[in-house]
C-alpha positions in Angstrom: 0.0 0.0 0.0 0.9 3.6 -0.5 3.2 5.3 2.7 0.7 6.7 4.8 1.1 9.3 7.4 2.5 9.0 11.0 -0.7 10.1 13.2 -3.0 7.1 12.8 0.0 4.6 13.6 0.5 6.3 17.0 -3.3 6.8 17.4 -3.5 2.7 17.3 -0.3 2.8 19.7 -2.1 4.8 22.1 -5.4 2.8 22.0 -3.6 -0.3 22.3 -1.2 0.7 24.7 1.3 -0.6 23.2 4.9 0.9 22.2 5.4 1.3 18.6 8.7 0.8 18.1 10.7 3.2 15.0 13.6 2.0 13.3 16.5 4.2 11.4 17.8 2.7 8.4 20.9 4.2 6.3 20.6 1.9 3.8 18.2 0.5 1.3 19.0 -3.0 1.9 17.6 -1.8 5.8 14.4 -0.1 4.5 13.6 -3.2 3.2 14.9 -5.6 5.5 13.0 -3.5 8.3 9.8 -3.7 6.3 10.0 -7.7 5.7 10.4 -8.1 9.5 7.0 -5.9 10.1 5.2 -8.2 7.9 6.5 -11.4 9.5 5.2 -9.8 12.6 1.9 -8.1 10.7 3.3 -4.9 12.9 3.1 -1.3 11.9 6.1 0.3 10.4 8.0 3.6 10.8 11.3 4.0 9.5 13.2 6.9 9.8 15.7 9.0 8.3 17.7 10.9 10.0 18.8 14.6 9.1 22.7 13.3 7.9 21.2 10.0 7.0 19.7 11.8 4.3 23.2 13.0 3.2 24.7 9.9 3.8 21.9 8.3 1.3 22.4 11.4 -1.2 26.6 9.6 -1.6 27.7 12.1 0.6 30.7 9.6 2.2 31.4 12.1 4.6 27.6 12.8 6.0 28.7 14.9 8.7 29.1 17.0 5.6 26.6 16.8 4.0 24.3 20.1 2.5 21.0 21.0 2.2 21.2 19.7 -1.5 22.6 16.0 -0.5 19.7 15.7 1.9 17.4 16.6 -1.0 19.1 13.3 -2.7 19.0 11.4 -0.2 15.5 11.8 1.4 14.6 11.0 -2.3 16.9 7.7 -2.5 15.6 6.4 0.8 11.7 7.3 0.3 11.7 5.8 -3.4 13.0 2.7 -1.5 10.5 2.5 0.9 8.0 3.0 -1.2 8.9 0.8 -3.3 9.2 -2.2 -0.9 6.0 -1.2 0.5 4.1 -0.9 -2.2 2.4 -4.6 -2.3 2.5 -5.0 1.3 -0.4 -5.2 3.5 0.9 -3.2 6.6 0.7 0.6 6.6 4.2 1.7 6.7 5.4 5.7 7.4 8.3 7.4 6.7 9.3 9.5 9.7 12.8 12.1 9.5 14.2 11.8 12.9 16.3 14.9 14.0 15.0 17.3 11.2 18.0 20.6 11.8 15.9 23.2 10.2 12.7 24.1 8.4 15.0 23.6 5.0 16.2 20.3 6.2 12.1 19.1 6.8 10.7 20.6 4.2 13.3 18.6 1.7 12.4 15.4 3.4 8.7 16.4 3.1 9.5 17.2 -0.8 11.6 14.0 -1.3 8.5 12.0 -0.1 8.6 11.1 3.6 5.2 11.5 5.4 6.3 12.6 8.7 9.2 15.0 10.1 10.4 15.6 13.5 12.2 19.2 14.0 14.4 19.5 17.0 14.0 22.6 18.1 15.5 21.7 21.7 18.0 23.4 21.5 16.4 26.8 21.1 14.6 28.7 24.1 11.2 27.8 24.4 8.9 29.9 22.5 11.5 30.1 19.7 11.2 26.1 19.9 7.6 26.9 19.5 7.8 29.1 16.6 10.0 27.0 14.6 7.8 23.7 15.1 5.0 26.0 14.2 6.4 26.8 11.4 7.2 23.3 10.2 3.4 22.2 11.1 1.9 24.7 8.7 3.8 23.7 5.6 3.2 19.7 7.1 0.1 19.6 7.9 -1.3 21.2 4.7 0.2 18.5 2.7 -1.1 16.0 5.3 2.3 15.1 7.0 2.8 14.2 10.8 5.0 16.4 12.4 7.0 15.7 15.6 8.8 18.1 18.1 11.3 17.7 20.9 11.0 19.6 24.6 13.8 18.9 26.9 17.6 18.0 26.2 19.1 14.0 25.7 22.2 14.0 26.5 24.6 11.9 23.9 25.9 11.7 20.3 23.6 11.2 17.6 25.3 12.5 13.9 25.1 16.0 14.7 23.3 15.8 18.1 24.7 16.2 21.5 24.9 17.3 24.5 26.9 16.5 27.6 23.8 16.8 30.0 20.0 16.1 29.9 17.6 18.6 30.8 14.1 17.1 31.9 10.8 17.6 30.3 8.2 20.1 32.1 5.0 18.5 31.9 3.5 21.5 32.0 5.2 23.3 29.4 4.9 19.9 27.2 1.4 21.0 26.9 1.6 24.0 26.4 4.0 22.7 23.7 1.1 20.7 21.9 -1.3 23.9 22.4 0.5 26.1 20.3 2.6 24.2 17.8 -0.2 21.9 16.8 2.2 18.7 16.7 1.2 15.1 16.7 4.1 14.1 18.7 6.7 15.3 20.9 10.1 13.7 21.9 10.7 14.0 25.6 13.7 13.7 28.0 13.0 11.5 31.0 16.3 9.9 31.9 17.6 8.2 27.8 20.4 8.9 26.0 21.8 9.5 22.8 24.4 6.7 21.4 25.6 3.2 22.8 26.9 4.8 26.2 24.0 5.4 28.2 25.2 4.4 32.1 24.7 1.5 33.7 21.0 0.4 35.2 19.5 3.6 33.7 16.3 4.2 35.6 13.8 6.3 33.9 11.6 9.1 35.2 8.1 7.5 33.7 6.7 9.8 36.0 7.2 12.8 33.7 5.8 10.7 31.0 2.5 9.6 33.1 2.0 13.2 34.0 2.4 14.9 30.5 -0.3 11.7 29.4 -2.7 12.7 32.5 -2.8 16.4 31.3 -3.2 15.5 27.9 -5.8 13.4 28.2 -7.6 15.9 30.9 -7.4 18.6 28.3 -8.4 16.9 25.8 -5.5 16.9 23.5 -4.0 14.5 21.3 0.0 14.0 21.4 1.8 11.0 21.1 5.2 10.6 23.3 8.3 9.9 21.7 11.1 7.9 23.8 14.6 9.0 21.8 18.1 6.9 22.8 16.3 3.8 23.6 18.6 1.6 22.3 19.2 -1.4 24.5 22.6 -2.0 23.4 22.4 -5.8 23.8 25.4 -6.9 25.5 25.8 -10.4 23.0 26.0 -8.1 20.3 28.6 -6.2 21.9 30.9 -9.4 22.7 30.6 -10.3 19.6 32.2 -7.5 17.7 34.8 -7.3 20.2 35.7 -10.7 20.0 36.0 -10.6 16.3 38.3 -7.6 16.6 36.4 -4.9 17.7 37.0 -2.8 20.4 34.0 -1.2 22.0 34.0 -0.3 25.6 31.4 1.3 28.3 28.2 0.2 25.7 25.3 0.4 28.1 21.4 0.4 26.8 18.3 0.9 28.5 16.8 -2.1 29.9 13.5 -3.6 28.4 12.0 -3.5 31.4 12.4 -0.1 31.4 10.9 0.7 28.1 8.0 -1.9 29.0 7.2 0.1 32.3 7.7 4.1 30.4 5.1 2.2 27.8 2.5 1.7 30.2 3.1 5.3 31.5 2.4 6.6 28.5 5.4 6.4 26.0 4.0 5.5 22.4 6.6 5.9 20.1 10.7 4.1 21.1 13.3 5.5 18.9 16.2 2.7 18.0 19.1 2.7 15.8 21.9 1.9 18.0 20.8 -2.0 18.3 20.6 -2.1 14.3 24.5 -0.1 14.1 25.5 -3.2 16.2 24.0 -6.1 14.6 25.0 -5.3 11.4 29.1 -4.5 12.3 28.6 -8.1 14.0 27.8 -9.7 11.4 29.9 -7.6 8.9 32.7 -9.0 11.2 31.9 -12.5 11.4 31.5 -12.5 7.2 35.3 -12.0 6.9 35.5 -14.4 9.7 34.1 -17.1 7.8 35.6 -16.3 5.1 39.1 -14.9 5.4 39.5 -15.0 1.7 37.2 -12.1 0.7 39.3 -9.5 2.8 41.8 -9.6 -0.3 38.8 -9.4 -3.0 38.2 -6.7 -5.2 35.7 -3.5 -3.8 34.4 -5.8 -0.3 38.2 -5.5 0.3 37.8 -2.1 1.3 35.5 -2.9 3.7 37.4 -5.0 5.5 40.2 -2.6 5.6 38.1 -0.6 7.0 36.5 -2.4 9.7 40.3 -3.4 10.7 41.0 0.3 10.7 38.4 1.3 13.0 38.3 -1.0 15.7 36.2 1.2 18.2 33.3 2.2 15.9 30.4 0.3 15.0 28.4 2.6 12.9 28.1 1.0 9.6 27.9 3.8 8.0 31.8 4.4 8.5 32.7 0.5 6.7 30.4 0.6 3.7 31.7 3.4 1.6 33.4 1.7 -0.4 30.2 0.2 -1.7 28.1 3.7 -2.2 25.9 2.3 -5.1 24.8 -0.7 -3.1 24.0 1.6 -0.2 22.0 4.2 -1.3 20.5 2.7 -4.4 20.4 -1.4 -3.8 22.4 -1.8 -7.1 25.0 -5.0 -6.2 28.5 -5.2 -8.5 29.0 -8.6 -7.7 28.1 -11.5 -5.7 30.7 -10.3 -2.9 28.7 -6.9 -2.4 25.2 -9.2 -2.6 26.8 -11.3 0.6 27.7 -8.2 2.3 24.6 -6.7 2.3 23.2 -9.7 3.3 24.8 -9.2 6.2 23.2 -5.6 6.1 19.3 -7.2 6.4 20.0 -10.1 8.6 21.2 -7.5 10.9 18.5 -5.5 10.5 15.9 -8.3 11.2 17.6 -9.6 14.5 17.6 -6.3 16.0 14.2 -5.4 14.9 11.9 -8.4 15.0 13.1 -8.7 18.5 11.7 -5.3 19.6 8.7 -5.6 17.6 7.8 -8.6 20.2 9.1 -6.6 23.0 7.3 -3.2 22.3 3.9 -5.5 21.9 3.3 -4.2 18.0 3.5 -7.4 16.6 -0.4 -8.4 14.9 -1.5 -4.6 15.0 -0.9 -3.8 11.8 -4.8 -4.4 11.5 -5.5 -1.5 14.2 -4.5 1.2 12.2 -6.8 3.8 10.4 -5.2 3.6 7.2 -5.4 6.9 5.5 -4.0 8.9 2.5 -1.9 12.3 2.6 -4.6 14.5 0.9 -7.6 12.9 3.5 -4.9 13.6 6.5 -4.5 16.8 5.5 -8.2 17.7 4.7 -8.4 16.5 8.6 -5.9 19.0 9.9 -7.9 21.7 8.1 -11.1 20.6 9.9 -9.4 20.7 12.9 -7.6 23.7 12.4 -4.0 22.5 12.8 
């Protein structure tokens, strides 16, 4: 089926109480790894994109980089991908850009064909957060795209995220938040983190979570809540890459039984990529285990040069430039590249089909409203937002 918007996915998250797990690819052997996973697991989708994703999909090697135009590229790249992958499937899946950096940076995603955008304003004081979400929402909404916000600081490293210290979510002011921007969701900071080094036996504060859900629901608002750095880091897939050769230290997730618990307080929507960033180096790793003779091959060669190189990083991103094509437009040279991204979608499935069951979205893909762009968007003219 056609991409549909983000709203009526989280409106069957928050009916069912159940988490609704979202999933970054950077690849489009991932976008459609993720989406074959979902339909095992007749789940909901939402993939996402992030802002230097984009750039990193437009062949920009060195995302961090990357410009307005890449983005434009990319976002395009990765949404004809999805599209394409989901387009006899019969689970509604949306295409969400996490970490939007400006109103240029959303509005190219929007343009490229995504059907929801988050912008990070968090940085910003707070009504100037509230004017540039604003902003955003008008030119979303009229074209029937979700649009999520961000109150409240993560601390971490995420591309071009960070921060050394969190900075809790008012309840309060999360309201007002939704009042005057008009989002569908907000991203809140109640004790995650950015990255694979969170702290040991995080404890969350659910309690901001049940409170912003209690006024919401007492004013009558709609607003989904967004969980960012909830990667759980499993600790397997950390041995593993180290005992191949890697050398990751202090990788600490949150605990699944703290996601469970912040779900039933009222969280709706668990961002992830740092499980998927690990499952794939693992297994990029234990390819040229297997098979000691491909380090010396033509093009895959370069990956494993690379992987050797870079011991302490596990973003796959930094090992697969050498294969560009394959990345951002699922074209394969050879059989070696075929194998490798292989590796890419097996990855991909292990970290994700495991949260799906964990998050409780697995058979709910029936639950959701399924809706087009152009009926979302004659909806928030009804309703004025």
């Amino acid at each position: 089926m056609p991409l549909v918007p983000l709203r009526p996915i989280l409106e069957a998250a928050i009916k069912g109480g159940y988490g609704q797990g979202a999933f970054n690819v950077n690849a489009v052997a991932q976008a459609k790894a993720a989406i074959e996973v979902h339909e095992m697991f007749r789940s909901p989708v939402i993939l996402q994109g992030a802002d230097l994703a984009n750039g990193f999909m437009g062949g920009k090697k060195d995302f961090l980089n990357a410009t307005l135009e890449d983005k434009k590229a990319g976002a395009k790249n990765i949404a004809d991908a999805v599209k394409k992958f989901s387009a006899n499937s019969m689970i509604p899946v949306a295409l969400h850009l996490d970490h939007g950096r400006d109103y240029d940076s959303c509005v190219a995603a929007i343009d490229g064909g995504y059907t929801s955008v988050m912008i990070d304003g968090s940085s910003l004081p707070f009504h100037e957060n509230i004017e540039l979400t604003r902003e955003v929402v008008r030119y979303a909404h009229s074209r029937g795209v979700s649009v999520e916000g961000e109150l409240g600081v993560l601390a971490g490293v995420e591309d071009h995220v960070f921060a050394a210290d969190s900075t809790y979510t008012n309840p309060l002011d999360a309201v007002e938040f939704f009042k005057k921007t008009g989002v569908d969701a907000l991203a809140i900071s109640y004790g995650t983190k950015h990255g694979a080094s969170k702290g040991k036996d995080v404890k969350l504060r659910r309690e901001i979570a049940i409170a912003i859900r209690e006024c919401l629901d007492h004013s009558g608002i709609f607003g989904a809540l967004v969980s960012h750095g909830s990667s759980t880091v499993p600790q397997y897939m950390v041995d593993g890459i180290n005992k191949l050769g890697g050398d990751l230290s202090g990788t600490y997730g949150i605990a699944i039984k703290e996601l469970q618990a912040a779900i039933r307080g009222g969280i709706n929507k668990i961002n992830v990529d740092t499980d998927i960033r690990l499952a794939v180096t693992r297994n990029l790793r234990e390819f040229f285990e297997s098979y000691p003779d491909k380090k010396n091959r033509r093009v895959i060669g370069e990956i494993w040069k690379l992987l050797d190189e870079k011991r302490n990083q596990f973003d796959p991103r930094a090992f697969l430039t050498p294969i560009m094509d394959a990345v951002t437009m699922g074209t394969y040279e050879n059989d070696d590249v075929a194998a490798i991204m292989t590796c890419v979608e097996n990855g991909v499935k292990e970290a994700v089909g495991t949260l799906i069951v964990q998050f409780g979205s697995y058979g709910k893909a029936d639950k959701v409203n399924i809706v087009t762009l152009d009926e979302m968007a004659d909806f928030y003219r009804k309703q004025g937002i």
